[in-house]
N, C-alpha and C positions, 0 to 999 in steps of 0.2 A: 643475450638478455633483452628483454623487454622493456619498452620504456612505462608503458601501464598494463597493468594485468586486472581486468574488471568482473570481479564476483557477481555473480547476478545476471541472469537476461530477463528480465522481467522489462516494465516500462524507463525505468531509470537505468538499467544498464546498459542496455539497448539502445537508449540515447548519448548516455556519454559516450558509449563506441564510437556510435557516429560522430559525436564534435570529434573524439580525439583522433580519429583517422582522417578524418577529412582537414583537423590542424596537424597531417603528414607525421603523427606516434605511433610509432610501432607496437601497436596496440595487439593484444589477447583478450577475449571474452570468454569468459564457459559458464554454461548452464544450459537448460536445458530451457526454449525459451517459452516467455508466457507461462509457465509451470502453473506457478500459485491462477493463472485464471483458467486454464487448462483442466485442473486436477483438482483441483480445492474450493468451485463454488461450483453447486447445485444447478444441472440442468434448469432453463425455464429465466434464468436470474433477468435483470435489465441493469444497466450501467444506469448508474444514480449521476453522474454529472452528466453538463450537458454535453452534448456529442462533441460542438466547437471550445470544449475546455480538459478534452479526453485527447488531445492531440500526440504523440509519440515526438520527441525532437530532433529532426538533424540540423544542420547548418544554413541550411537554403530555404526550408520550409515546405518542401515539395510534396510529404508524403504524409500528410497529412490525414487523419479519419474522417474528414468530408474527403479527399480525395479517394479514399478508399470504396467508400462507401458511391461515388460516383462510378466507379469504373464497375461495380455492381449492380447499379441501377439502382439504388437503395439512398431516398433524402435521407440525409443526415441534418432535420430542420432541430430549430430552438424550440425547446419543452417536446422532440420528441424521444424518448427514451431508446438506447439503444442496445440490442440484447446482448449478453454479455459472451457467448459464441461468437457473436460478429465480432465483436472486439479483440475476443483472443487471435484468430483467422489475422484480424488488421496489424496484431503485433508482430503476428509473423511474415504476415507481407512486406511491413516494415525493416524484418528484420534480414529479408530476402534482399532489399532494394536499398536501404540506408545504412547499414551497419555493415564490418566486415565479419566475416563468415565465424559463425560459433562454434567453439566447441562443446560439446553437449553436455561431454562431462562434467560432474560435482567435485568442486573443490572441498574436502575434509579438512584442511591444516595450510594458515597460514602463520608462517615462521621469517622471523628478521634474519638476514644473513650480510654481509658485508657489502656494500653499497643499496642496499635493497633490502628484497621478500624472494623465499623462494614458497609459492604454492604445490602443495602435493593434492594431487585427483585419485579420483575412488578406486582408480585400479594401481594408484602407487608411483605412477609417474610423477617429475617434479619438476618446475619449469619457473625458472628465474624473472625474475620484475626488476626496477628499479624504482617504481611506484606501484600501489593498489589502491582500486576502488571498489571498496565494500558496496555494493547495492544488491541486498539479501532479501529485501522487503519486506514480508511479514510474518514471515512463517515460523523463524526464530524465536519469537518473540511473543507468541500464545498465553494471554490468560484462561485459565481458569480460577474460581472463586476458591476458596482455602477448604471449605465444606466441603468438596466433593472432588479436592484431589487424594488418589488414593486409590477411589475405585476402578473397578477395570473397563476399557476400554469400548470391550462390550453394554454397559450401564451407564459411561459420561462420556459425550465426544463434545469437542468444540465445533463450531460452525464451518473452521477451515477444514477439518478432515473429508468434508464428502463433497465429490464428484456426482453423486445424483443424491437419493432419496429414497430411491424406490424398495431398499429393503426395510421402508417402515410402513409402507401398504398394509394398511387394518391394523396397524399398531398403536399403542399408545405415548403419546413421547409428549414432553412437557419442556417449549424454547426458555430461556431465561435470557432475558435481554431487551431492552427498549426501544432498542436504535434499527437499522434498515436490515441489517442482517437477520436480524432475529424475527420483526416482522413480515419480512420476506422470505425466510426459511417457514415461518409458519401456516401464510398465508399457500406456500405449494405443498405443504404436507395434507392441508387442509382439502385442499382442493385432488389430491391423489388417491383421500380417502382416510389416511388416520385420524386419528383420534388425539387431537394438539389442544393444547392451551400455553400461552407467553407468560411468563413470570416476571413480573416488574415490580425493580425497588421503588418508583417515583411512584408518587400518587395519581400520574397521569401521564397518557401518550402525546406525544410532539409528533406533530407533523408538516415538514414542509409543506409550504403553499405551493400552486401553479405558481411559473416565473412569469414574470410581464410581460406583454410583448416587447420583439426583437424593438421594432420599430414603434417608439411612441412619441406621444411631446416632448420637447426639447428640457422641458420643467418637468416632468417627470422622470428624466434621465439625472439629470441634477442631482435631486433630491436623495435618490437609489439607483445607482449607475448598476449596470452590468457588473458581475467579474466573475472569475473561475468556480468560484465559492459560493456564486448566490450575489442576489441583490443587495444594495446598499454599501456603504462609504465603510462600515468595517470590514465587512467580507473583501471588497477592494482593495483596501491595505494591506487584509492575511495573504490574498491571492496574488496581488500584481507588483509589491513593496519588498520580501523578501529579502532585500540587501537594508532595507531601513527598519526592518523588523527586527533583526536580530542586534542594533543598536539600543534598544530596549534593556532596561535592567533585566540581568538573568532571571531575580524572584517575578518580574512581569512577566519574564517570556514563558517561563516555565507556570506557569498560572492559567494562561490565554492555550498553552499548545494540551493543558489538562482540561480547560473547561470550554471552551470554545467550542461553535459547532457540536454541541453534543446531541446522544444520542435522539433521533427521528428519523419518521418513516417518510417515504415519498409521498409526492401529493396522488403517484398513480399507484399507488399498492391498500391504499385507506380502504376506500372501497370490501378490497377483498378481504383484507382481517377483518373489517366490521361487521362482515354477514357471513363470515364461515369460524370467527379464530375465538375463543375465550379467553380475554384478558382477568387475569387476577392481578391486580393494583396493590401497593404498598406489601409485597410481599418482601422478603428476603429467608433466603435457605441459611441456616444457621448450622445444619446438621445432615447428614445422607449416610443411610448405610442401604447395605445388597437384600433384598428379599426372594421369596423363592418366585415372585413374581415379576422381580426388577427394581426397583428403588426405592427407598422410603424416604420421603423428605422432611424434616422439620423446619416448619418456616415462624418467623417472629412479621406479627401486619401490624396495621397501626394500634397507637395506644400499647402497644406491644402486646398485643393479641399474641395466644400461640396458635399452633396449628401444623396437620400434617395431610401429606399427599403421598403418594402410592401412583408409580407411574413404570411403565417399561422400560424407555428410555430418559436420559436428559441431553439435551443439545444446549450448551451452554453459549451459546452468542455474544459472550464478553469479553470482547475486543482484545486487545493487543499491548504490551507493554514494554516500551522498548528501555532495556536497559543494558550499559557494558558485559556483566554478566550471565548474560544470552549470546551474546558474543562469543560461540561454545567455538568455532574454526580459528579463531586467534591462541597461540601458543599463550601459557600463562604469563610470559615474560614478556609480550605484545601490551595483553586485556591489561594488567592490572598497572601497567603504567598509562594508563590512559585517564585524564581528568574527567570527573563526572560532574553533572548540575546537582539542583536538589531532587531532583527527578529520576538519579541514577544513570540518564542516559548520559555518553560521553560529549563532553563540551567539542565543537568545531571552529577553525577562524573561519573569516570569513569567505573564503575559498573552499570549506568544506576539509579542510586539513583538519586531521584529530590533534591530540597533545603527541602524539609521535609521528615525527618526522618521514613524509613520505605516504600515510597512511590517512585515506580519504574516505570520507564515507555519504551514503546518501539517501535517500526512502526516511521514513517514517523514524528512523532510530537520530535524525536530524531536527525532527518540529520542533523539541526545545529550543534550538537555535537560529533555526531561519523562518518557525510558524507552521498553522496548519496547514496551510497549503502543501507542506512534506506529507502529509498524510493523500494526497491525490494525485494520480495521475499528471495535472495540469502543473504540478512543481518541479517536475522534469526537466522541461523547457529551463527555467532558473538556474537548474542544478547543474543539468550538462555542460552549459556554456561556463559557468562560473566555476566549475569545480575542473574543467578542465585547461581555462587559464591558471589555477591551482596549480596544476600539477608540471604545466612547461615552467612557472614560476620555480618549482620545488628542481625538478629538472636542472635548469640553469643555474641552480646552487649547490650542484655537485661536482665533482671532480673533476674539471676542466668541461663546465656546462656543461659534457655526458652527450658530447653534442645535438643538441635539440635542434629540429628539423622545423626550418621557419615556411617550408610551402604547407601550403594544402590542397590537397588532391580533389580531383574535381568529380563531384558527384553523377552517375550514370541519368544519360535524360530520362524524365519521366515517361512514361506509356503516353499518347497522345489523347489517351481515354481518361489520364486524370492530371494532364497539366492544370495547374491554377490559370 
């Protein structure tokens, strides 16, 4: 039996590997890694944080994406954007040199069993834990808007379903969403030759500014410090605080991890919506049904204006909603003993332990409880280390400690081409 068995290779699982193998657990991963950046965003994309807050985590710090990006020959400087192919490529470099070796397959069903979890993979194998770390990230957890669930798959996709674009070449498709995805899904449709317009409920687009420079006055760091999340003393807090964030009243945490950082586009994608993309402002779809030419939409604008559009496709770019019951690989005897916030996500201590014992979780289905920053890559870092003294904690309170293994094993040197 296993001492952690971790769901996910994406950014966050990929890292708690690494802590938990290198704090000497006999540790399992499976997935198939990098997946969701792999498969599920559009050739062309750019990684919206900065490259030094996109970092993957192990214990030593070694392997970093400026190291990666060095042994490439590729700066990985501040404000410059980095494409999101390179990123995937660094995850798996990572996941070659800092993590222990994956198994690729999908876990379907995870199930409590006496001292533990036993996980069953997609070809029906079943392979024992005594702890699990959920880190699923996003994929579980897809909004779409209530108007336009129903139709077929061919007339509404979300933003996550596609890998390129290119079967909407001379097409008409119409993004619905405010935020970078959507923006940036439109601005490369636009740019490949269809025929795009963005559908916004706000009366207006947000856009991050250019960040400051790395290096400035000392008073000007003061005032708006760096951090993971963008300049200034809140974004510091959500990004580099994490363990003092989730001491917050639940109703605040759950408030700040809904409204925070919401959606906008990057300061380097403006540009290209503004002279290729048609925005329509204060719209919202109220209604869609199928036509014999693809969608018909009923929208409510302001003043409650009505109105309608007729479009080929719809790319819905609305984000993600993480709640226990998405939770679809937890047995129903698992999910529904799980406490949830007001938010429906399930509550974590603060170790990242859920309300059942032994059961960890971590990505995006956490910001209720430890902040936005669970929505980023750069909350990794946080989570691995923390979530996996978590679990030797949980470990050591089982049936004669379970014996938990006090070394840690010592990480392979790095390449000489990307030591720090």
């Amino acid at each position: 039996m296993y001492d952690l068995l971790v769901v996910g290779a994406g950014p966050y699982g990929l890292s708690i590997a690494s802590h938990a193998a290198a704090a000497g657990l006999n540790v399992r991963v499976f997935g198939r890694p990098m997946a969701s950046w792999r498969d599920h965003m559009p050739r062309g994309m750019f990684l919206k944080s900065e490259p030094w807050a996109s970092n993957l985590s192990d214990p030593e710090g070694r392997w970093g994406l400026g190291a990666y990006c060095a042994s490439r020959g590729v700066a990985a400087g501040h404000g410059r954007p980095i494409p999101l192919d390179m990123f995937s490529e660094y995850g798996l470099w990572f996941a070659r040199n800092a993590a222990p070796p994956v198994d690729e397959r999908t876990v379907t069903r995870v199930a409590p069993r006496t001292g533990g979890f036993v996980a069953t993979t997609e070809d029906g194998e079943t392979v024992q834990g005594r702890t699990v770390a959920l880190a699923v990230g996003v994929l579980p957890f897809v909004e779409i808007p209530a108007a336009l669930r129903g139709l077929s798959p061919d007339l509404v996709s979300h933003s996550s379903h596609h890998a390129d674009l290119d079967r909407f070449k001379d097409r008409d498709v119409t993004v619905i969403g405010g935020g970078q995805a959507a923006l940036e899904t439109a601005a490369i449709l636009a740019e490949q030759g269809s025929r795009v317009r963005v559908l916004v409920r706000a009366d207006r687009l947000y856009w991050n500014e250019v960040p400051p420079p790395w290096e400035r006055p000392w008073w000007q760091s003061v005032r708006s410090p760096h951090s993971g999340l963008g300049p200034g003393w809140r974004n510091w807090f959500y990004s580099e605080r994490p363990g003092l964030y989730r001491r917050l009243p639940e109703p605040t945490r759950a408030r700040i991890a809904a409204t925070a950082l919401g959606p906008a586009g990057a300061w380097w994608v403006r540009e290209r919506v503004e002279s290729g993309v048609e925005v329509l402002l204060g719209r919202e779809v109220t209604a869609a049904r199928a036509t014999a030419g693809g969608v018909r939409l009923d929208t409510a604008g302001p003043g409650g204006g009505l109105g309608t559009l007729e479009t080929g496709h719809v790319i819905a770019a609305t984000g993600f909603k993480a709640t226990r019951e998405r939770l679809g690989l937890l047995t129903g005897e698992v999910r529904s003993t799980l406490v949830t916030g007001a938010d429906g996500a399930p509550e974590v201590g603060r170790d990242f332990e859920s309300s059942y014992p032994g059961l960890f979780l971590a990505g995006l289905i956490t910001a209720a409880g430890f902040g936005p920053a669970m929505r980023f890559v750069h909350g990794a870092t946080f989570t691995a280390d923390t979530l996996v003294h978590g679990v030797r904690r949980r470990l050591r309170s089982g049936p004669a400690g379970w014996g938990v293994p006090a070394g840690r094993r010592e990480p392979e040197p790095a390449p000489d081409a990307v030591r720090s």
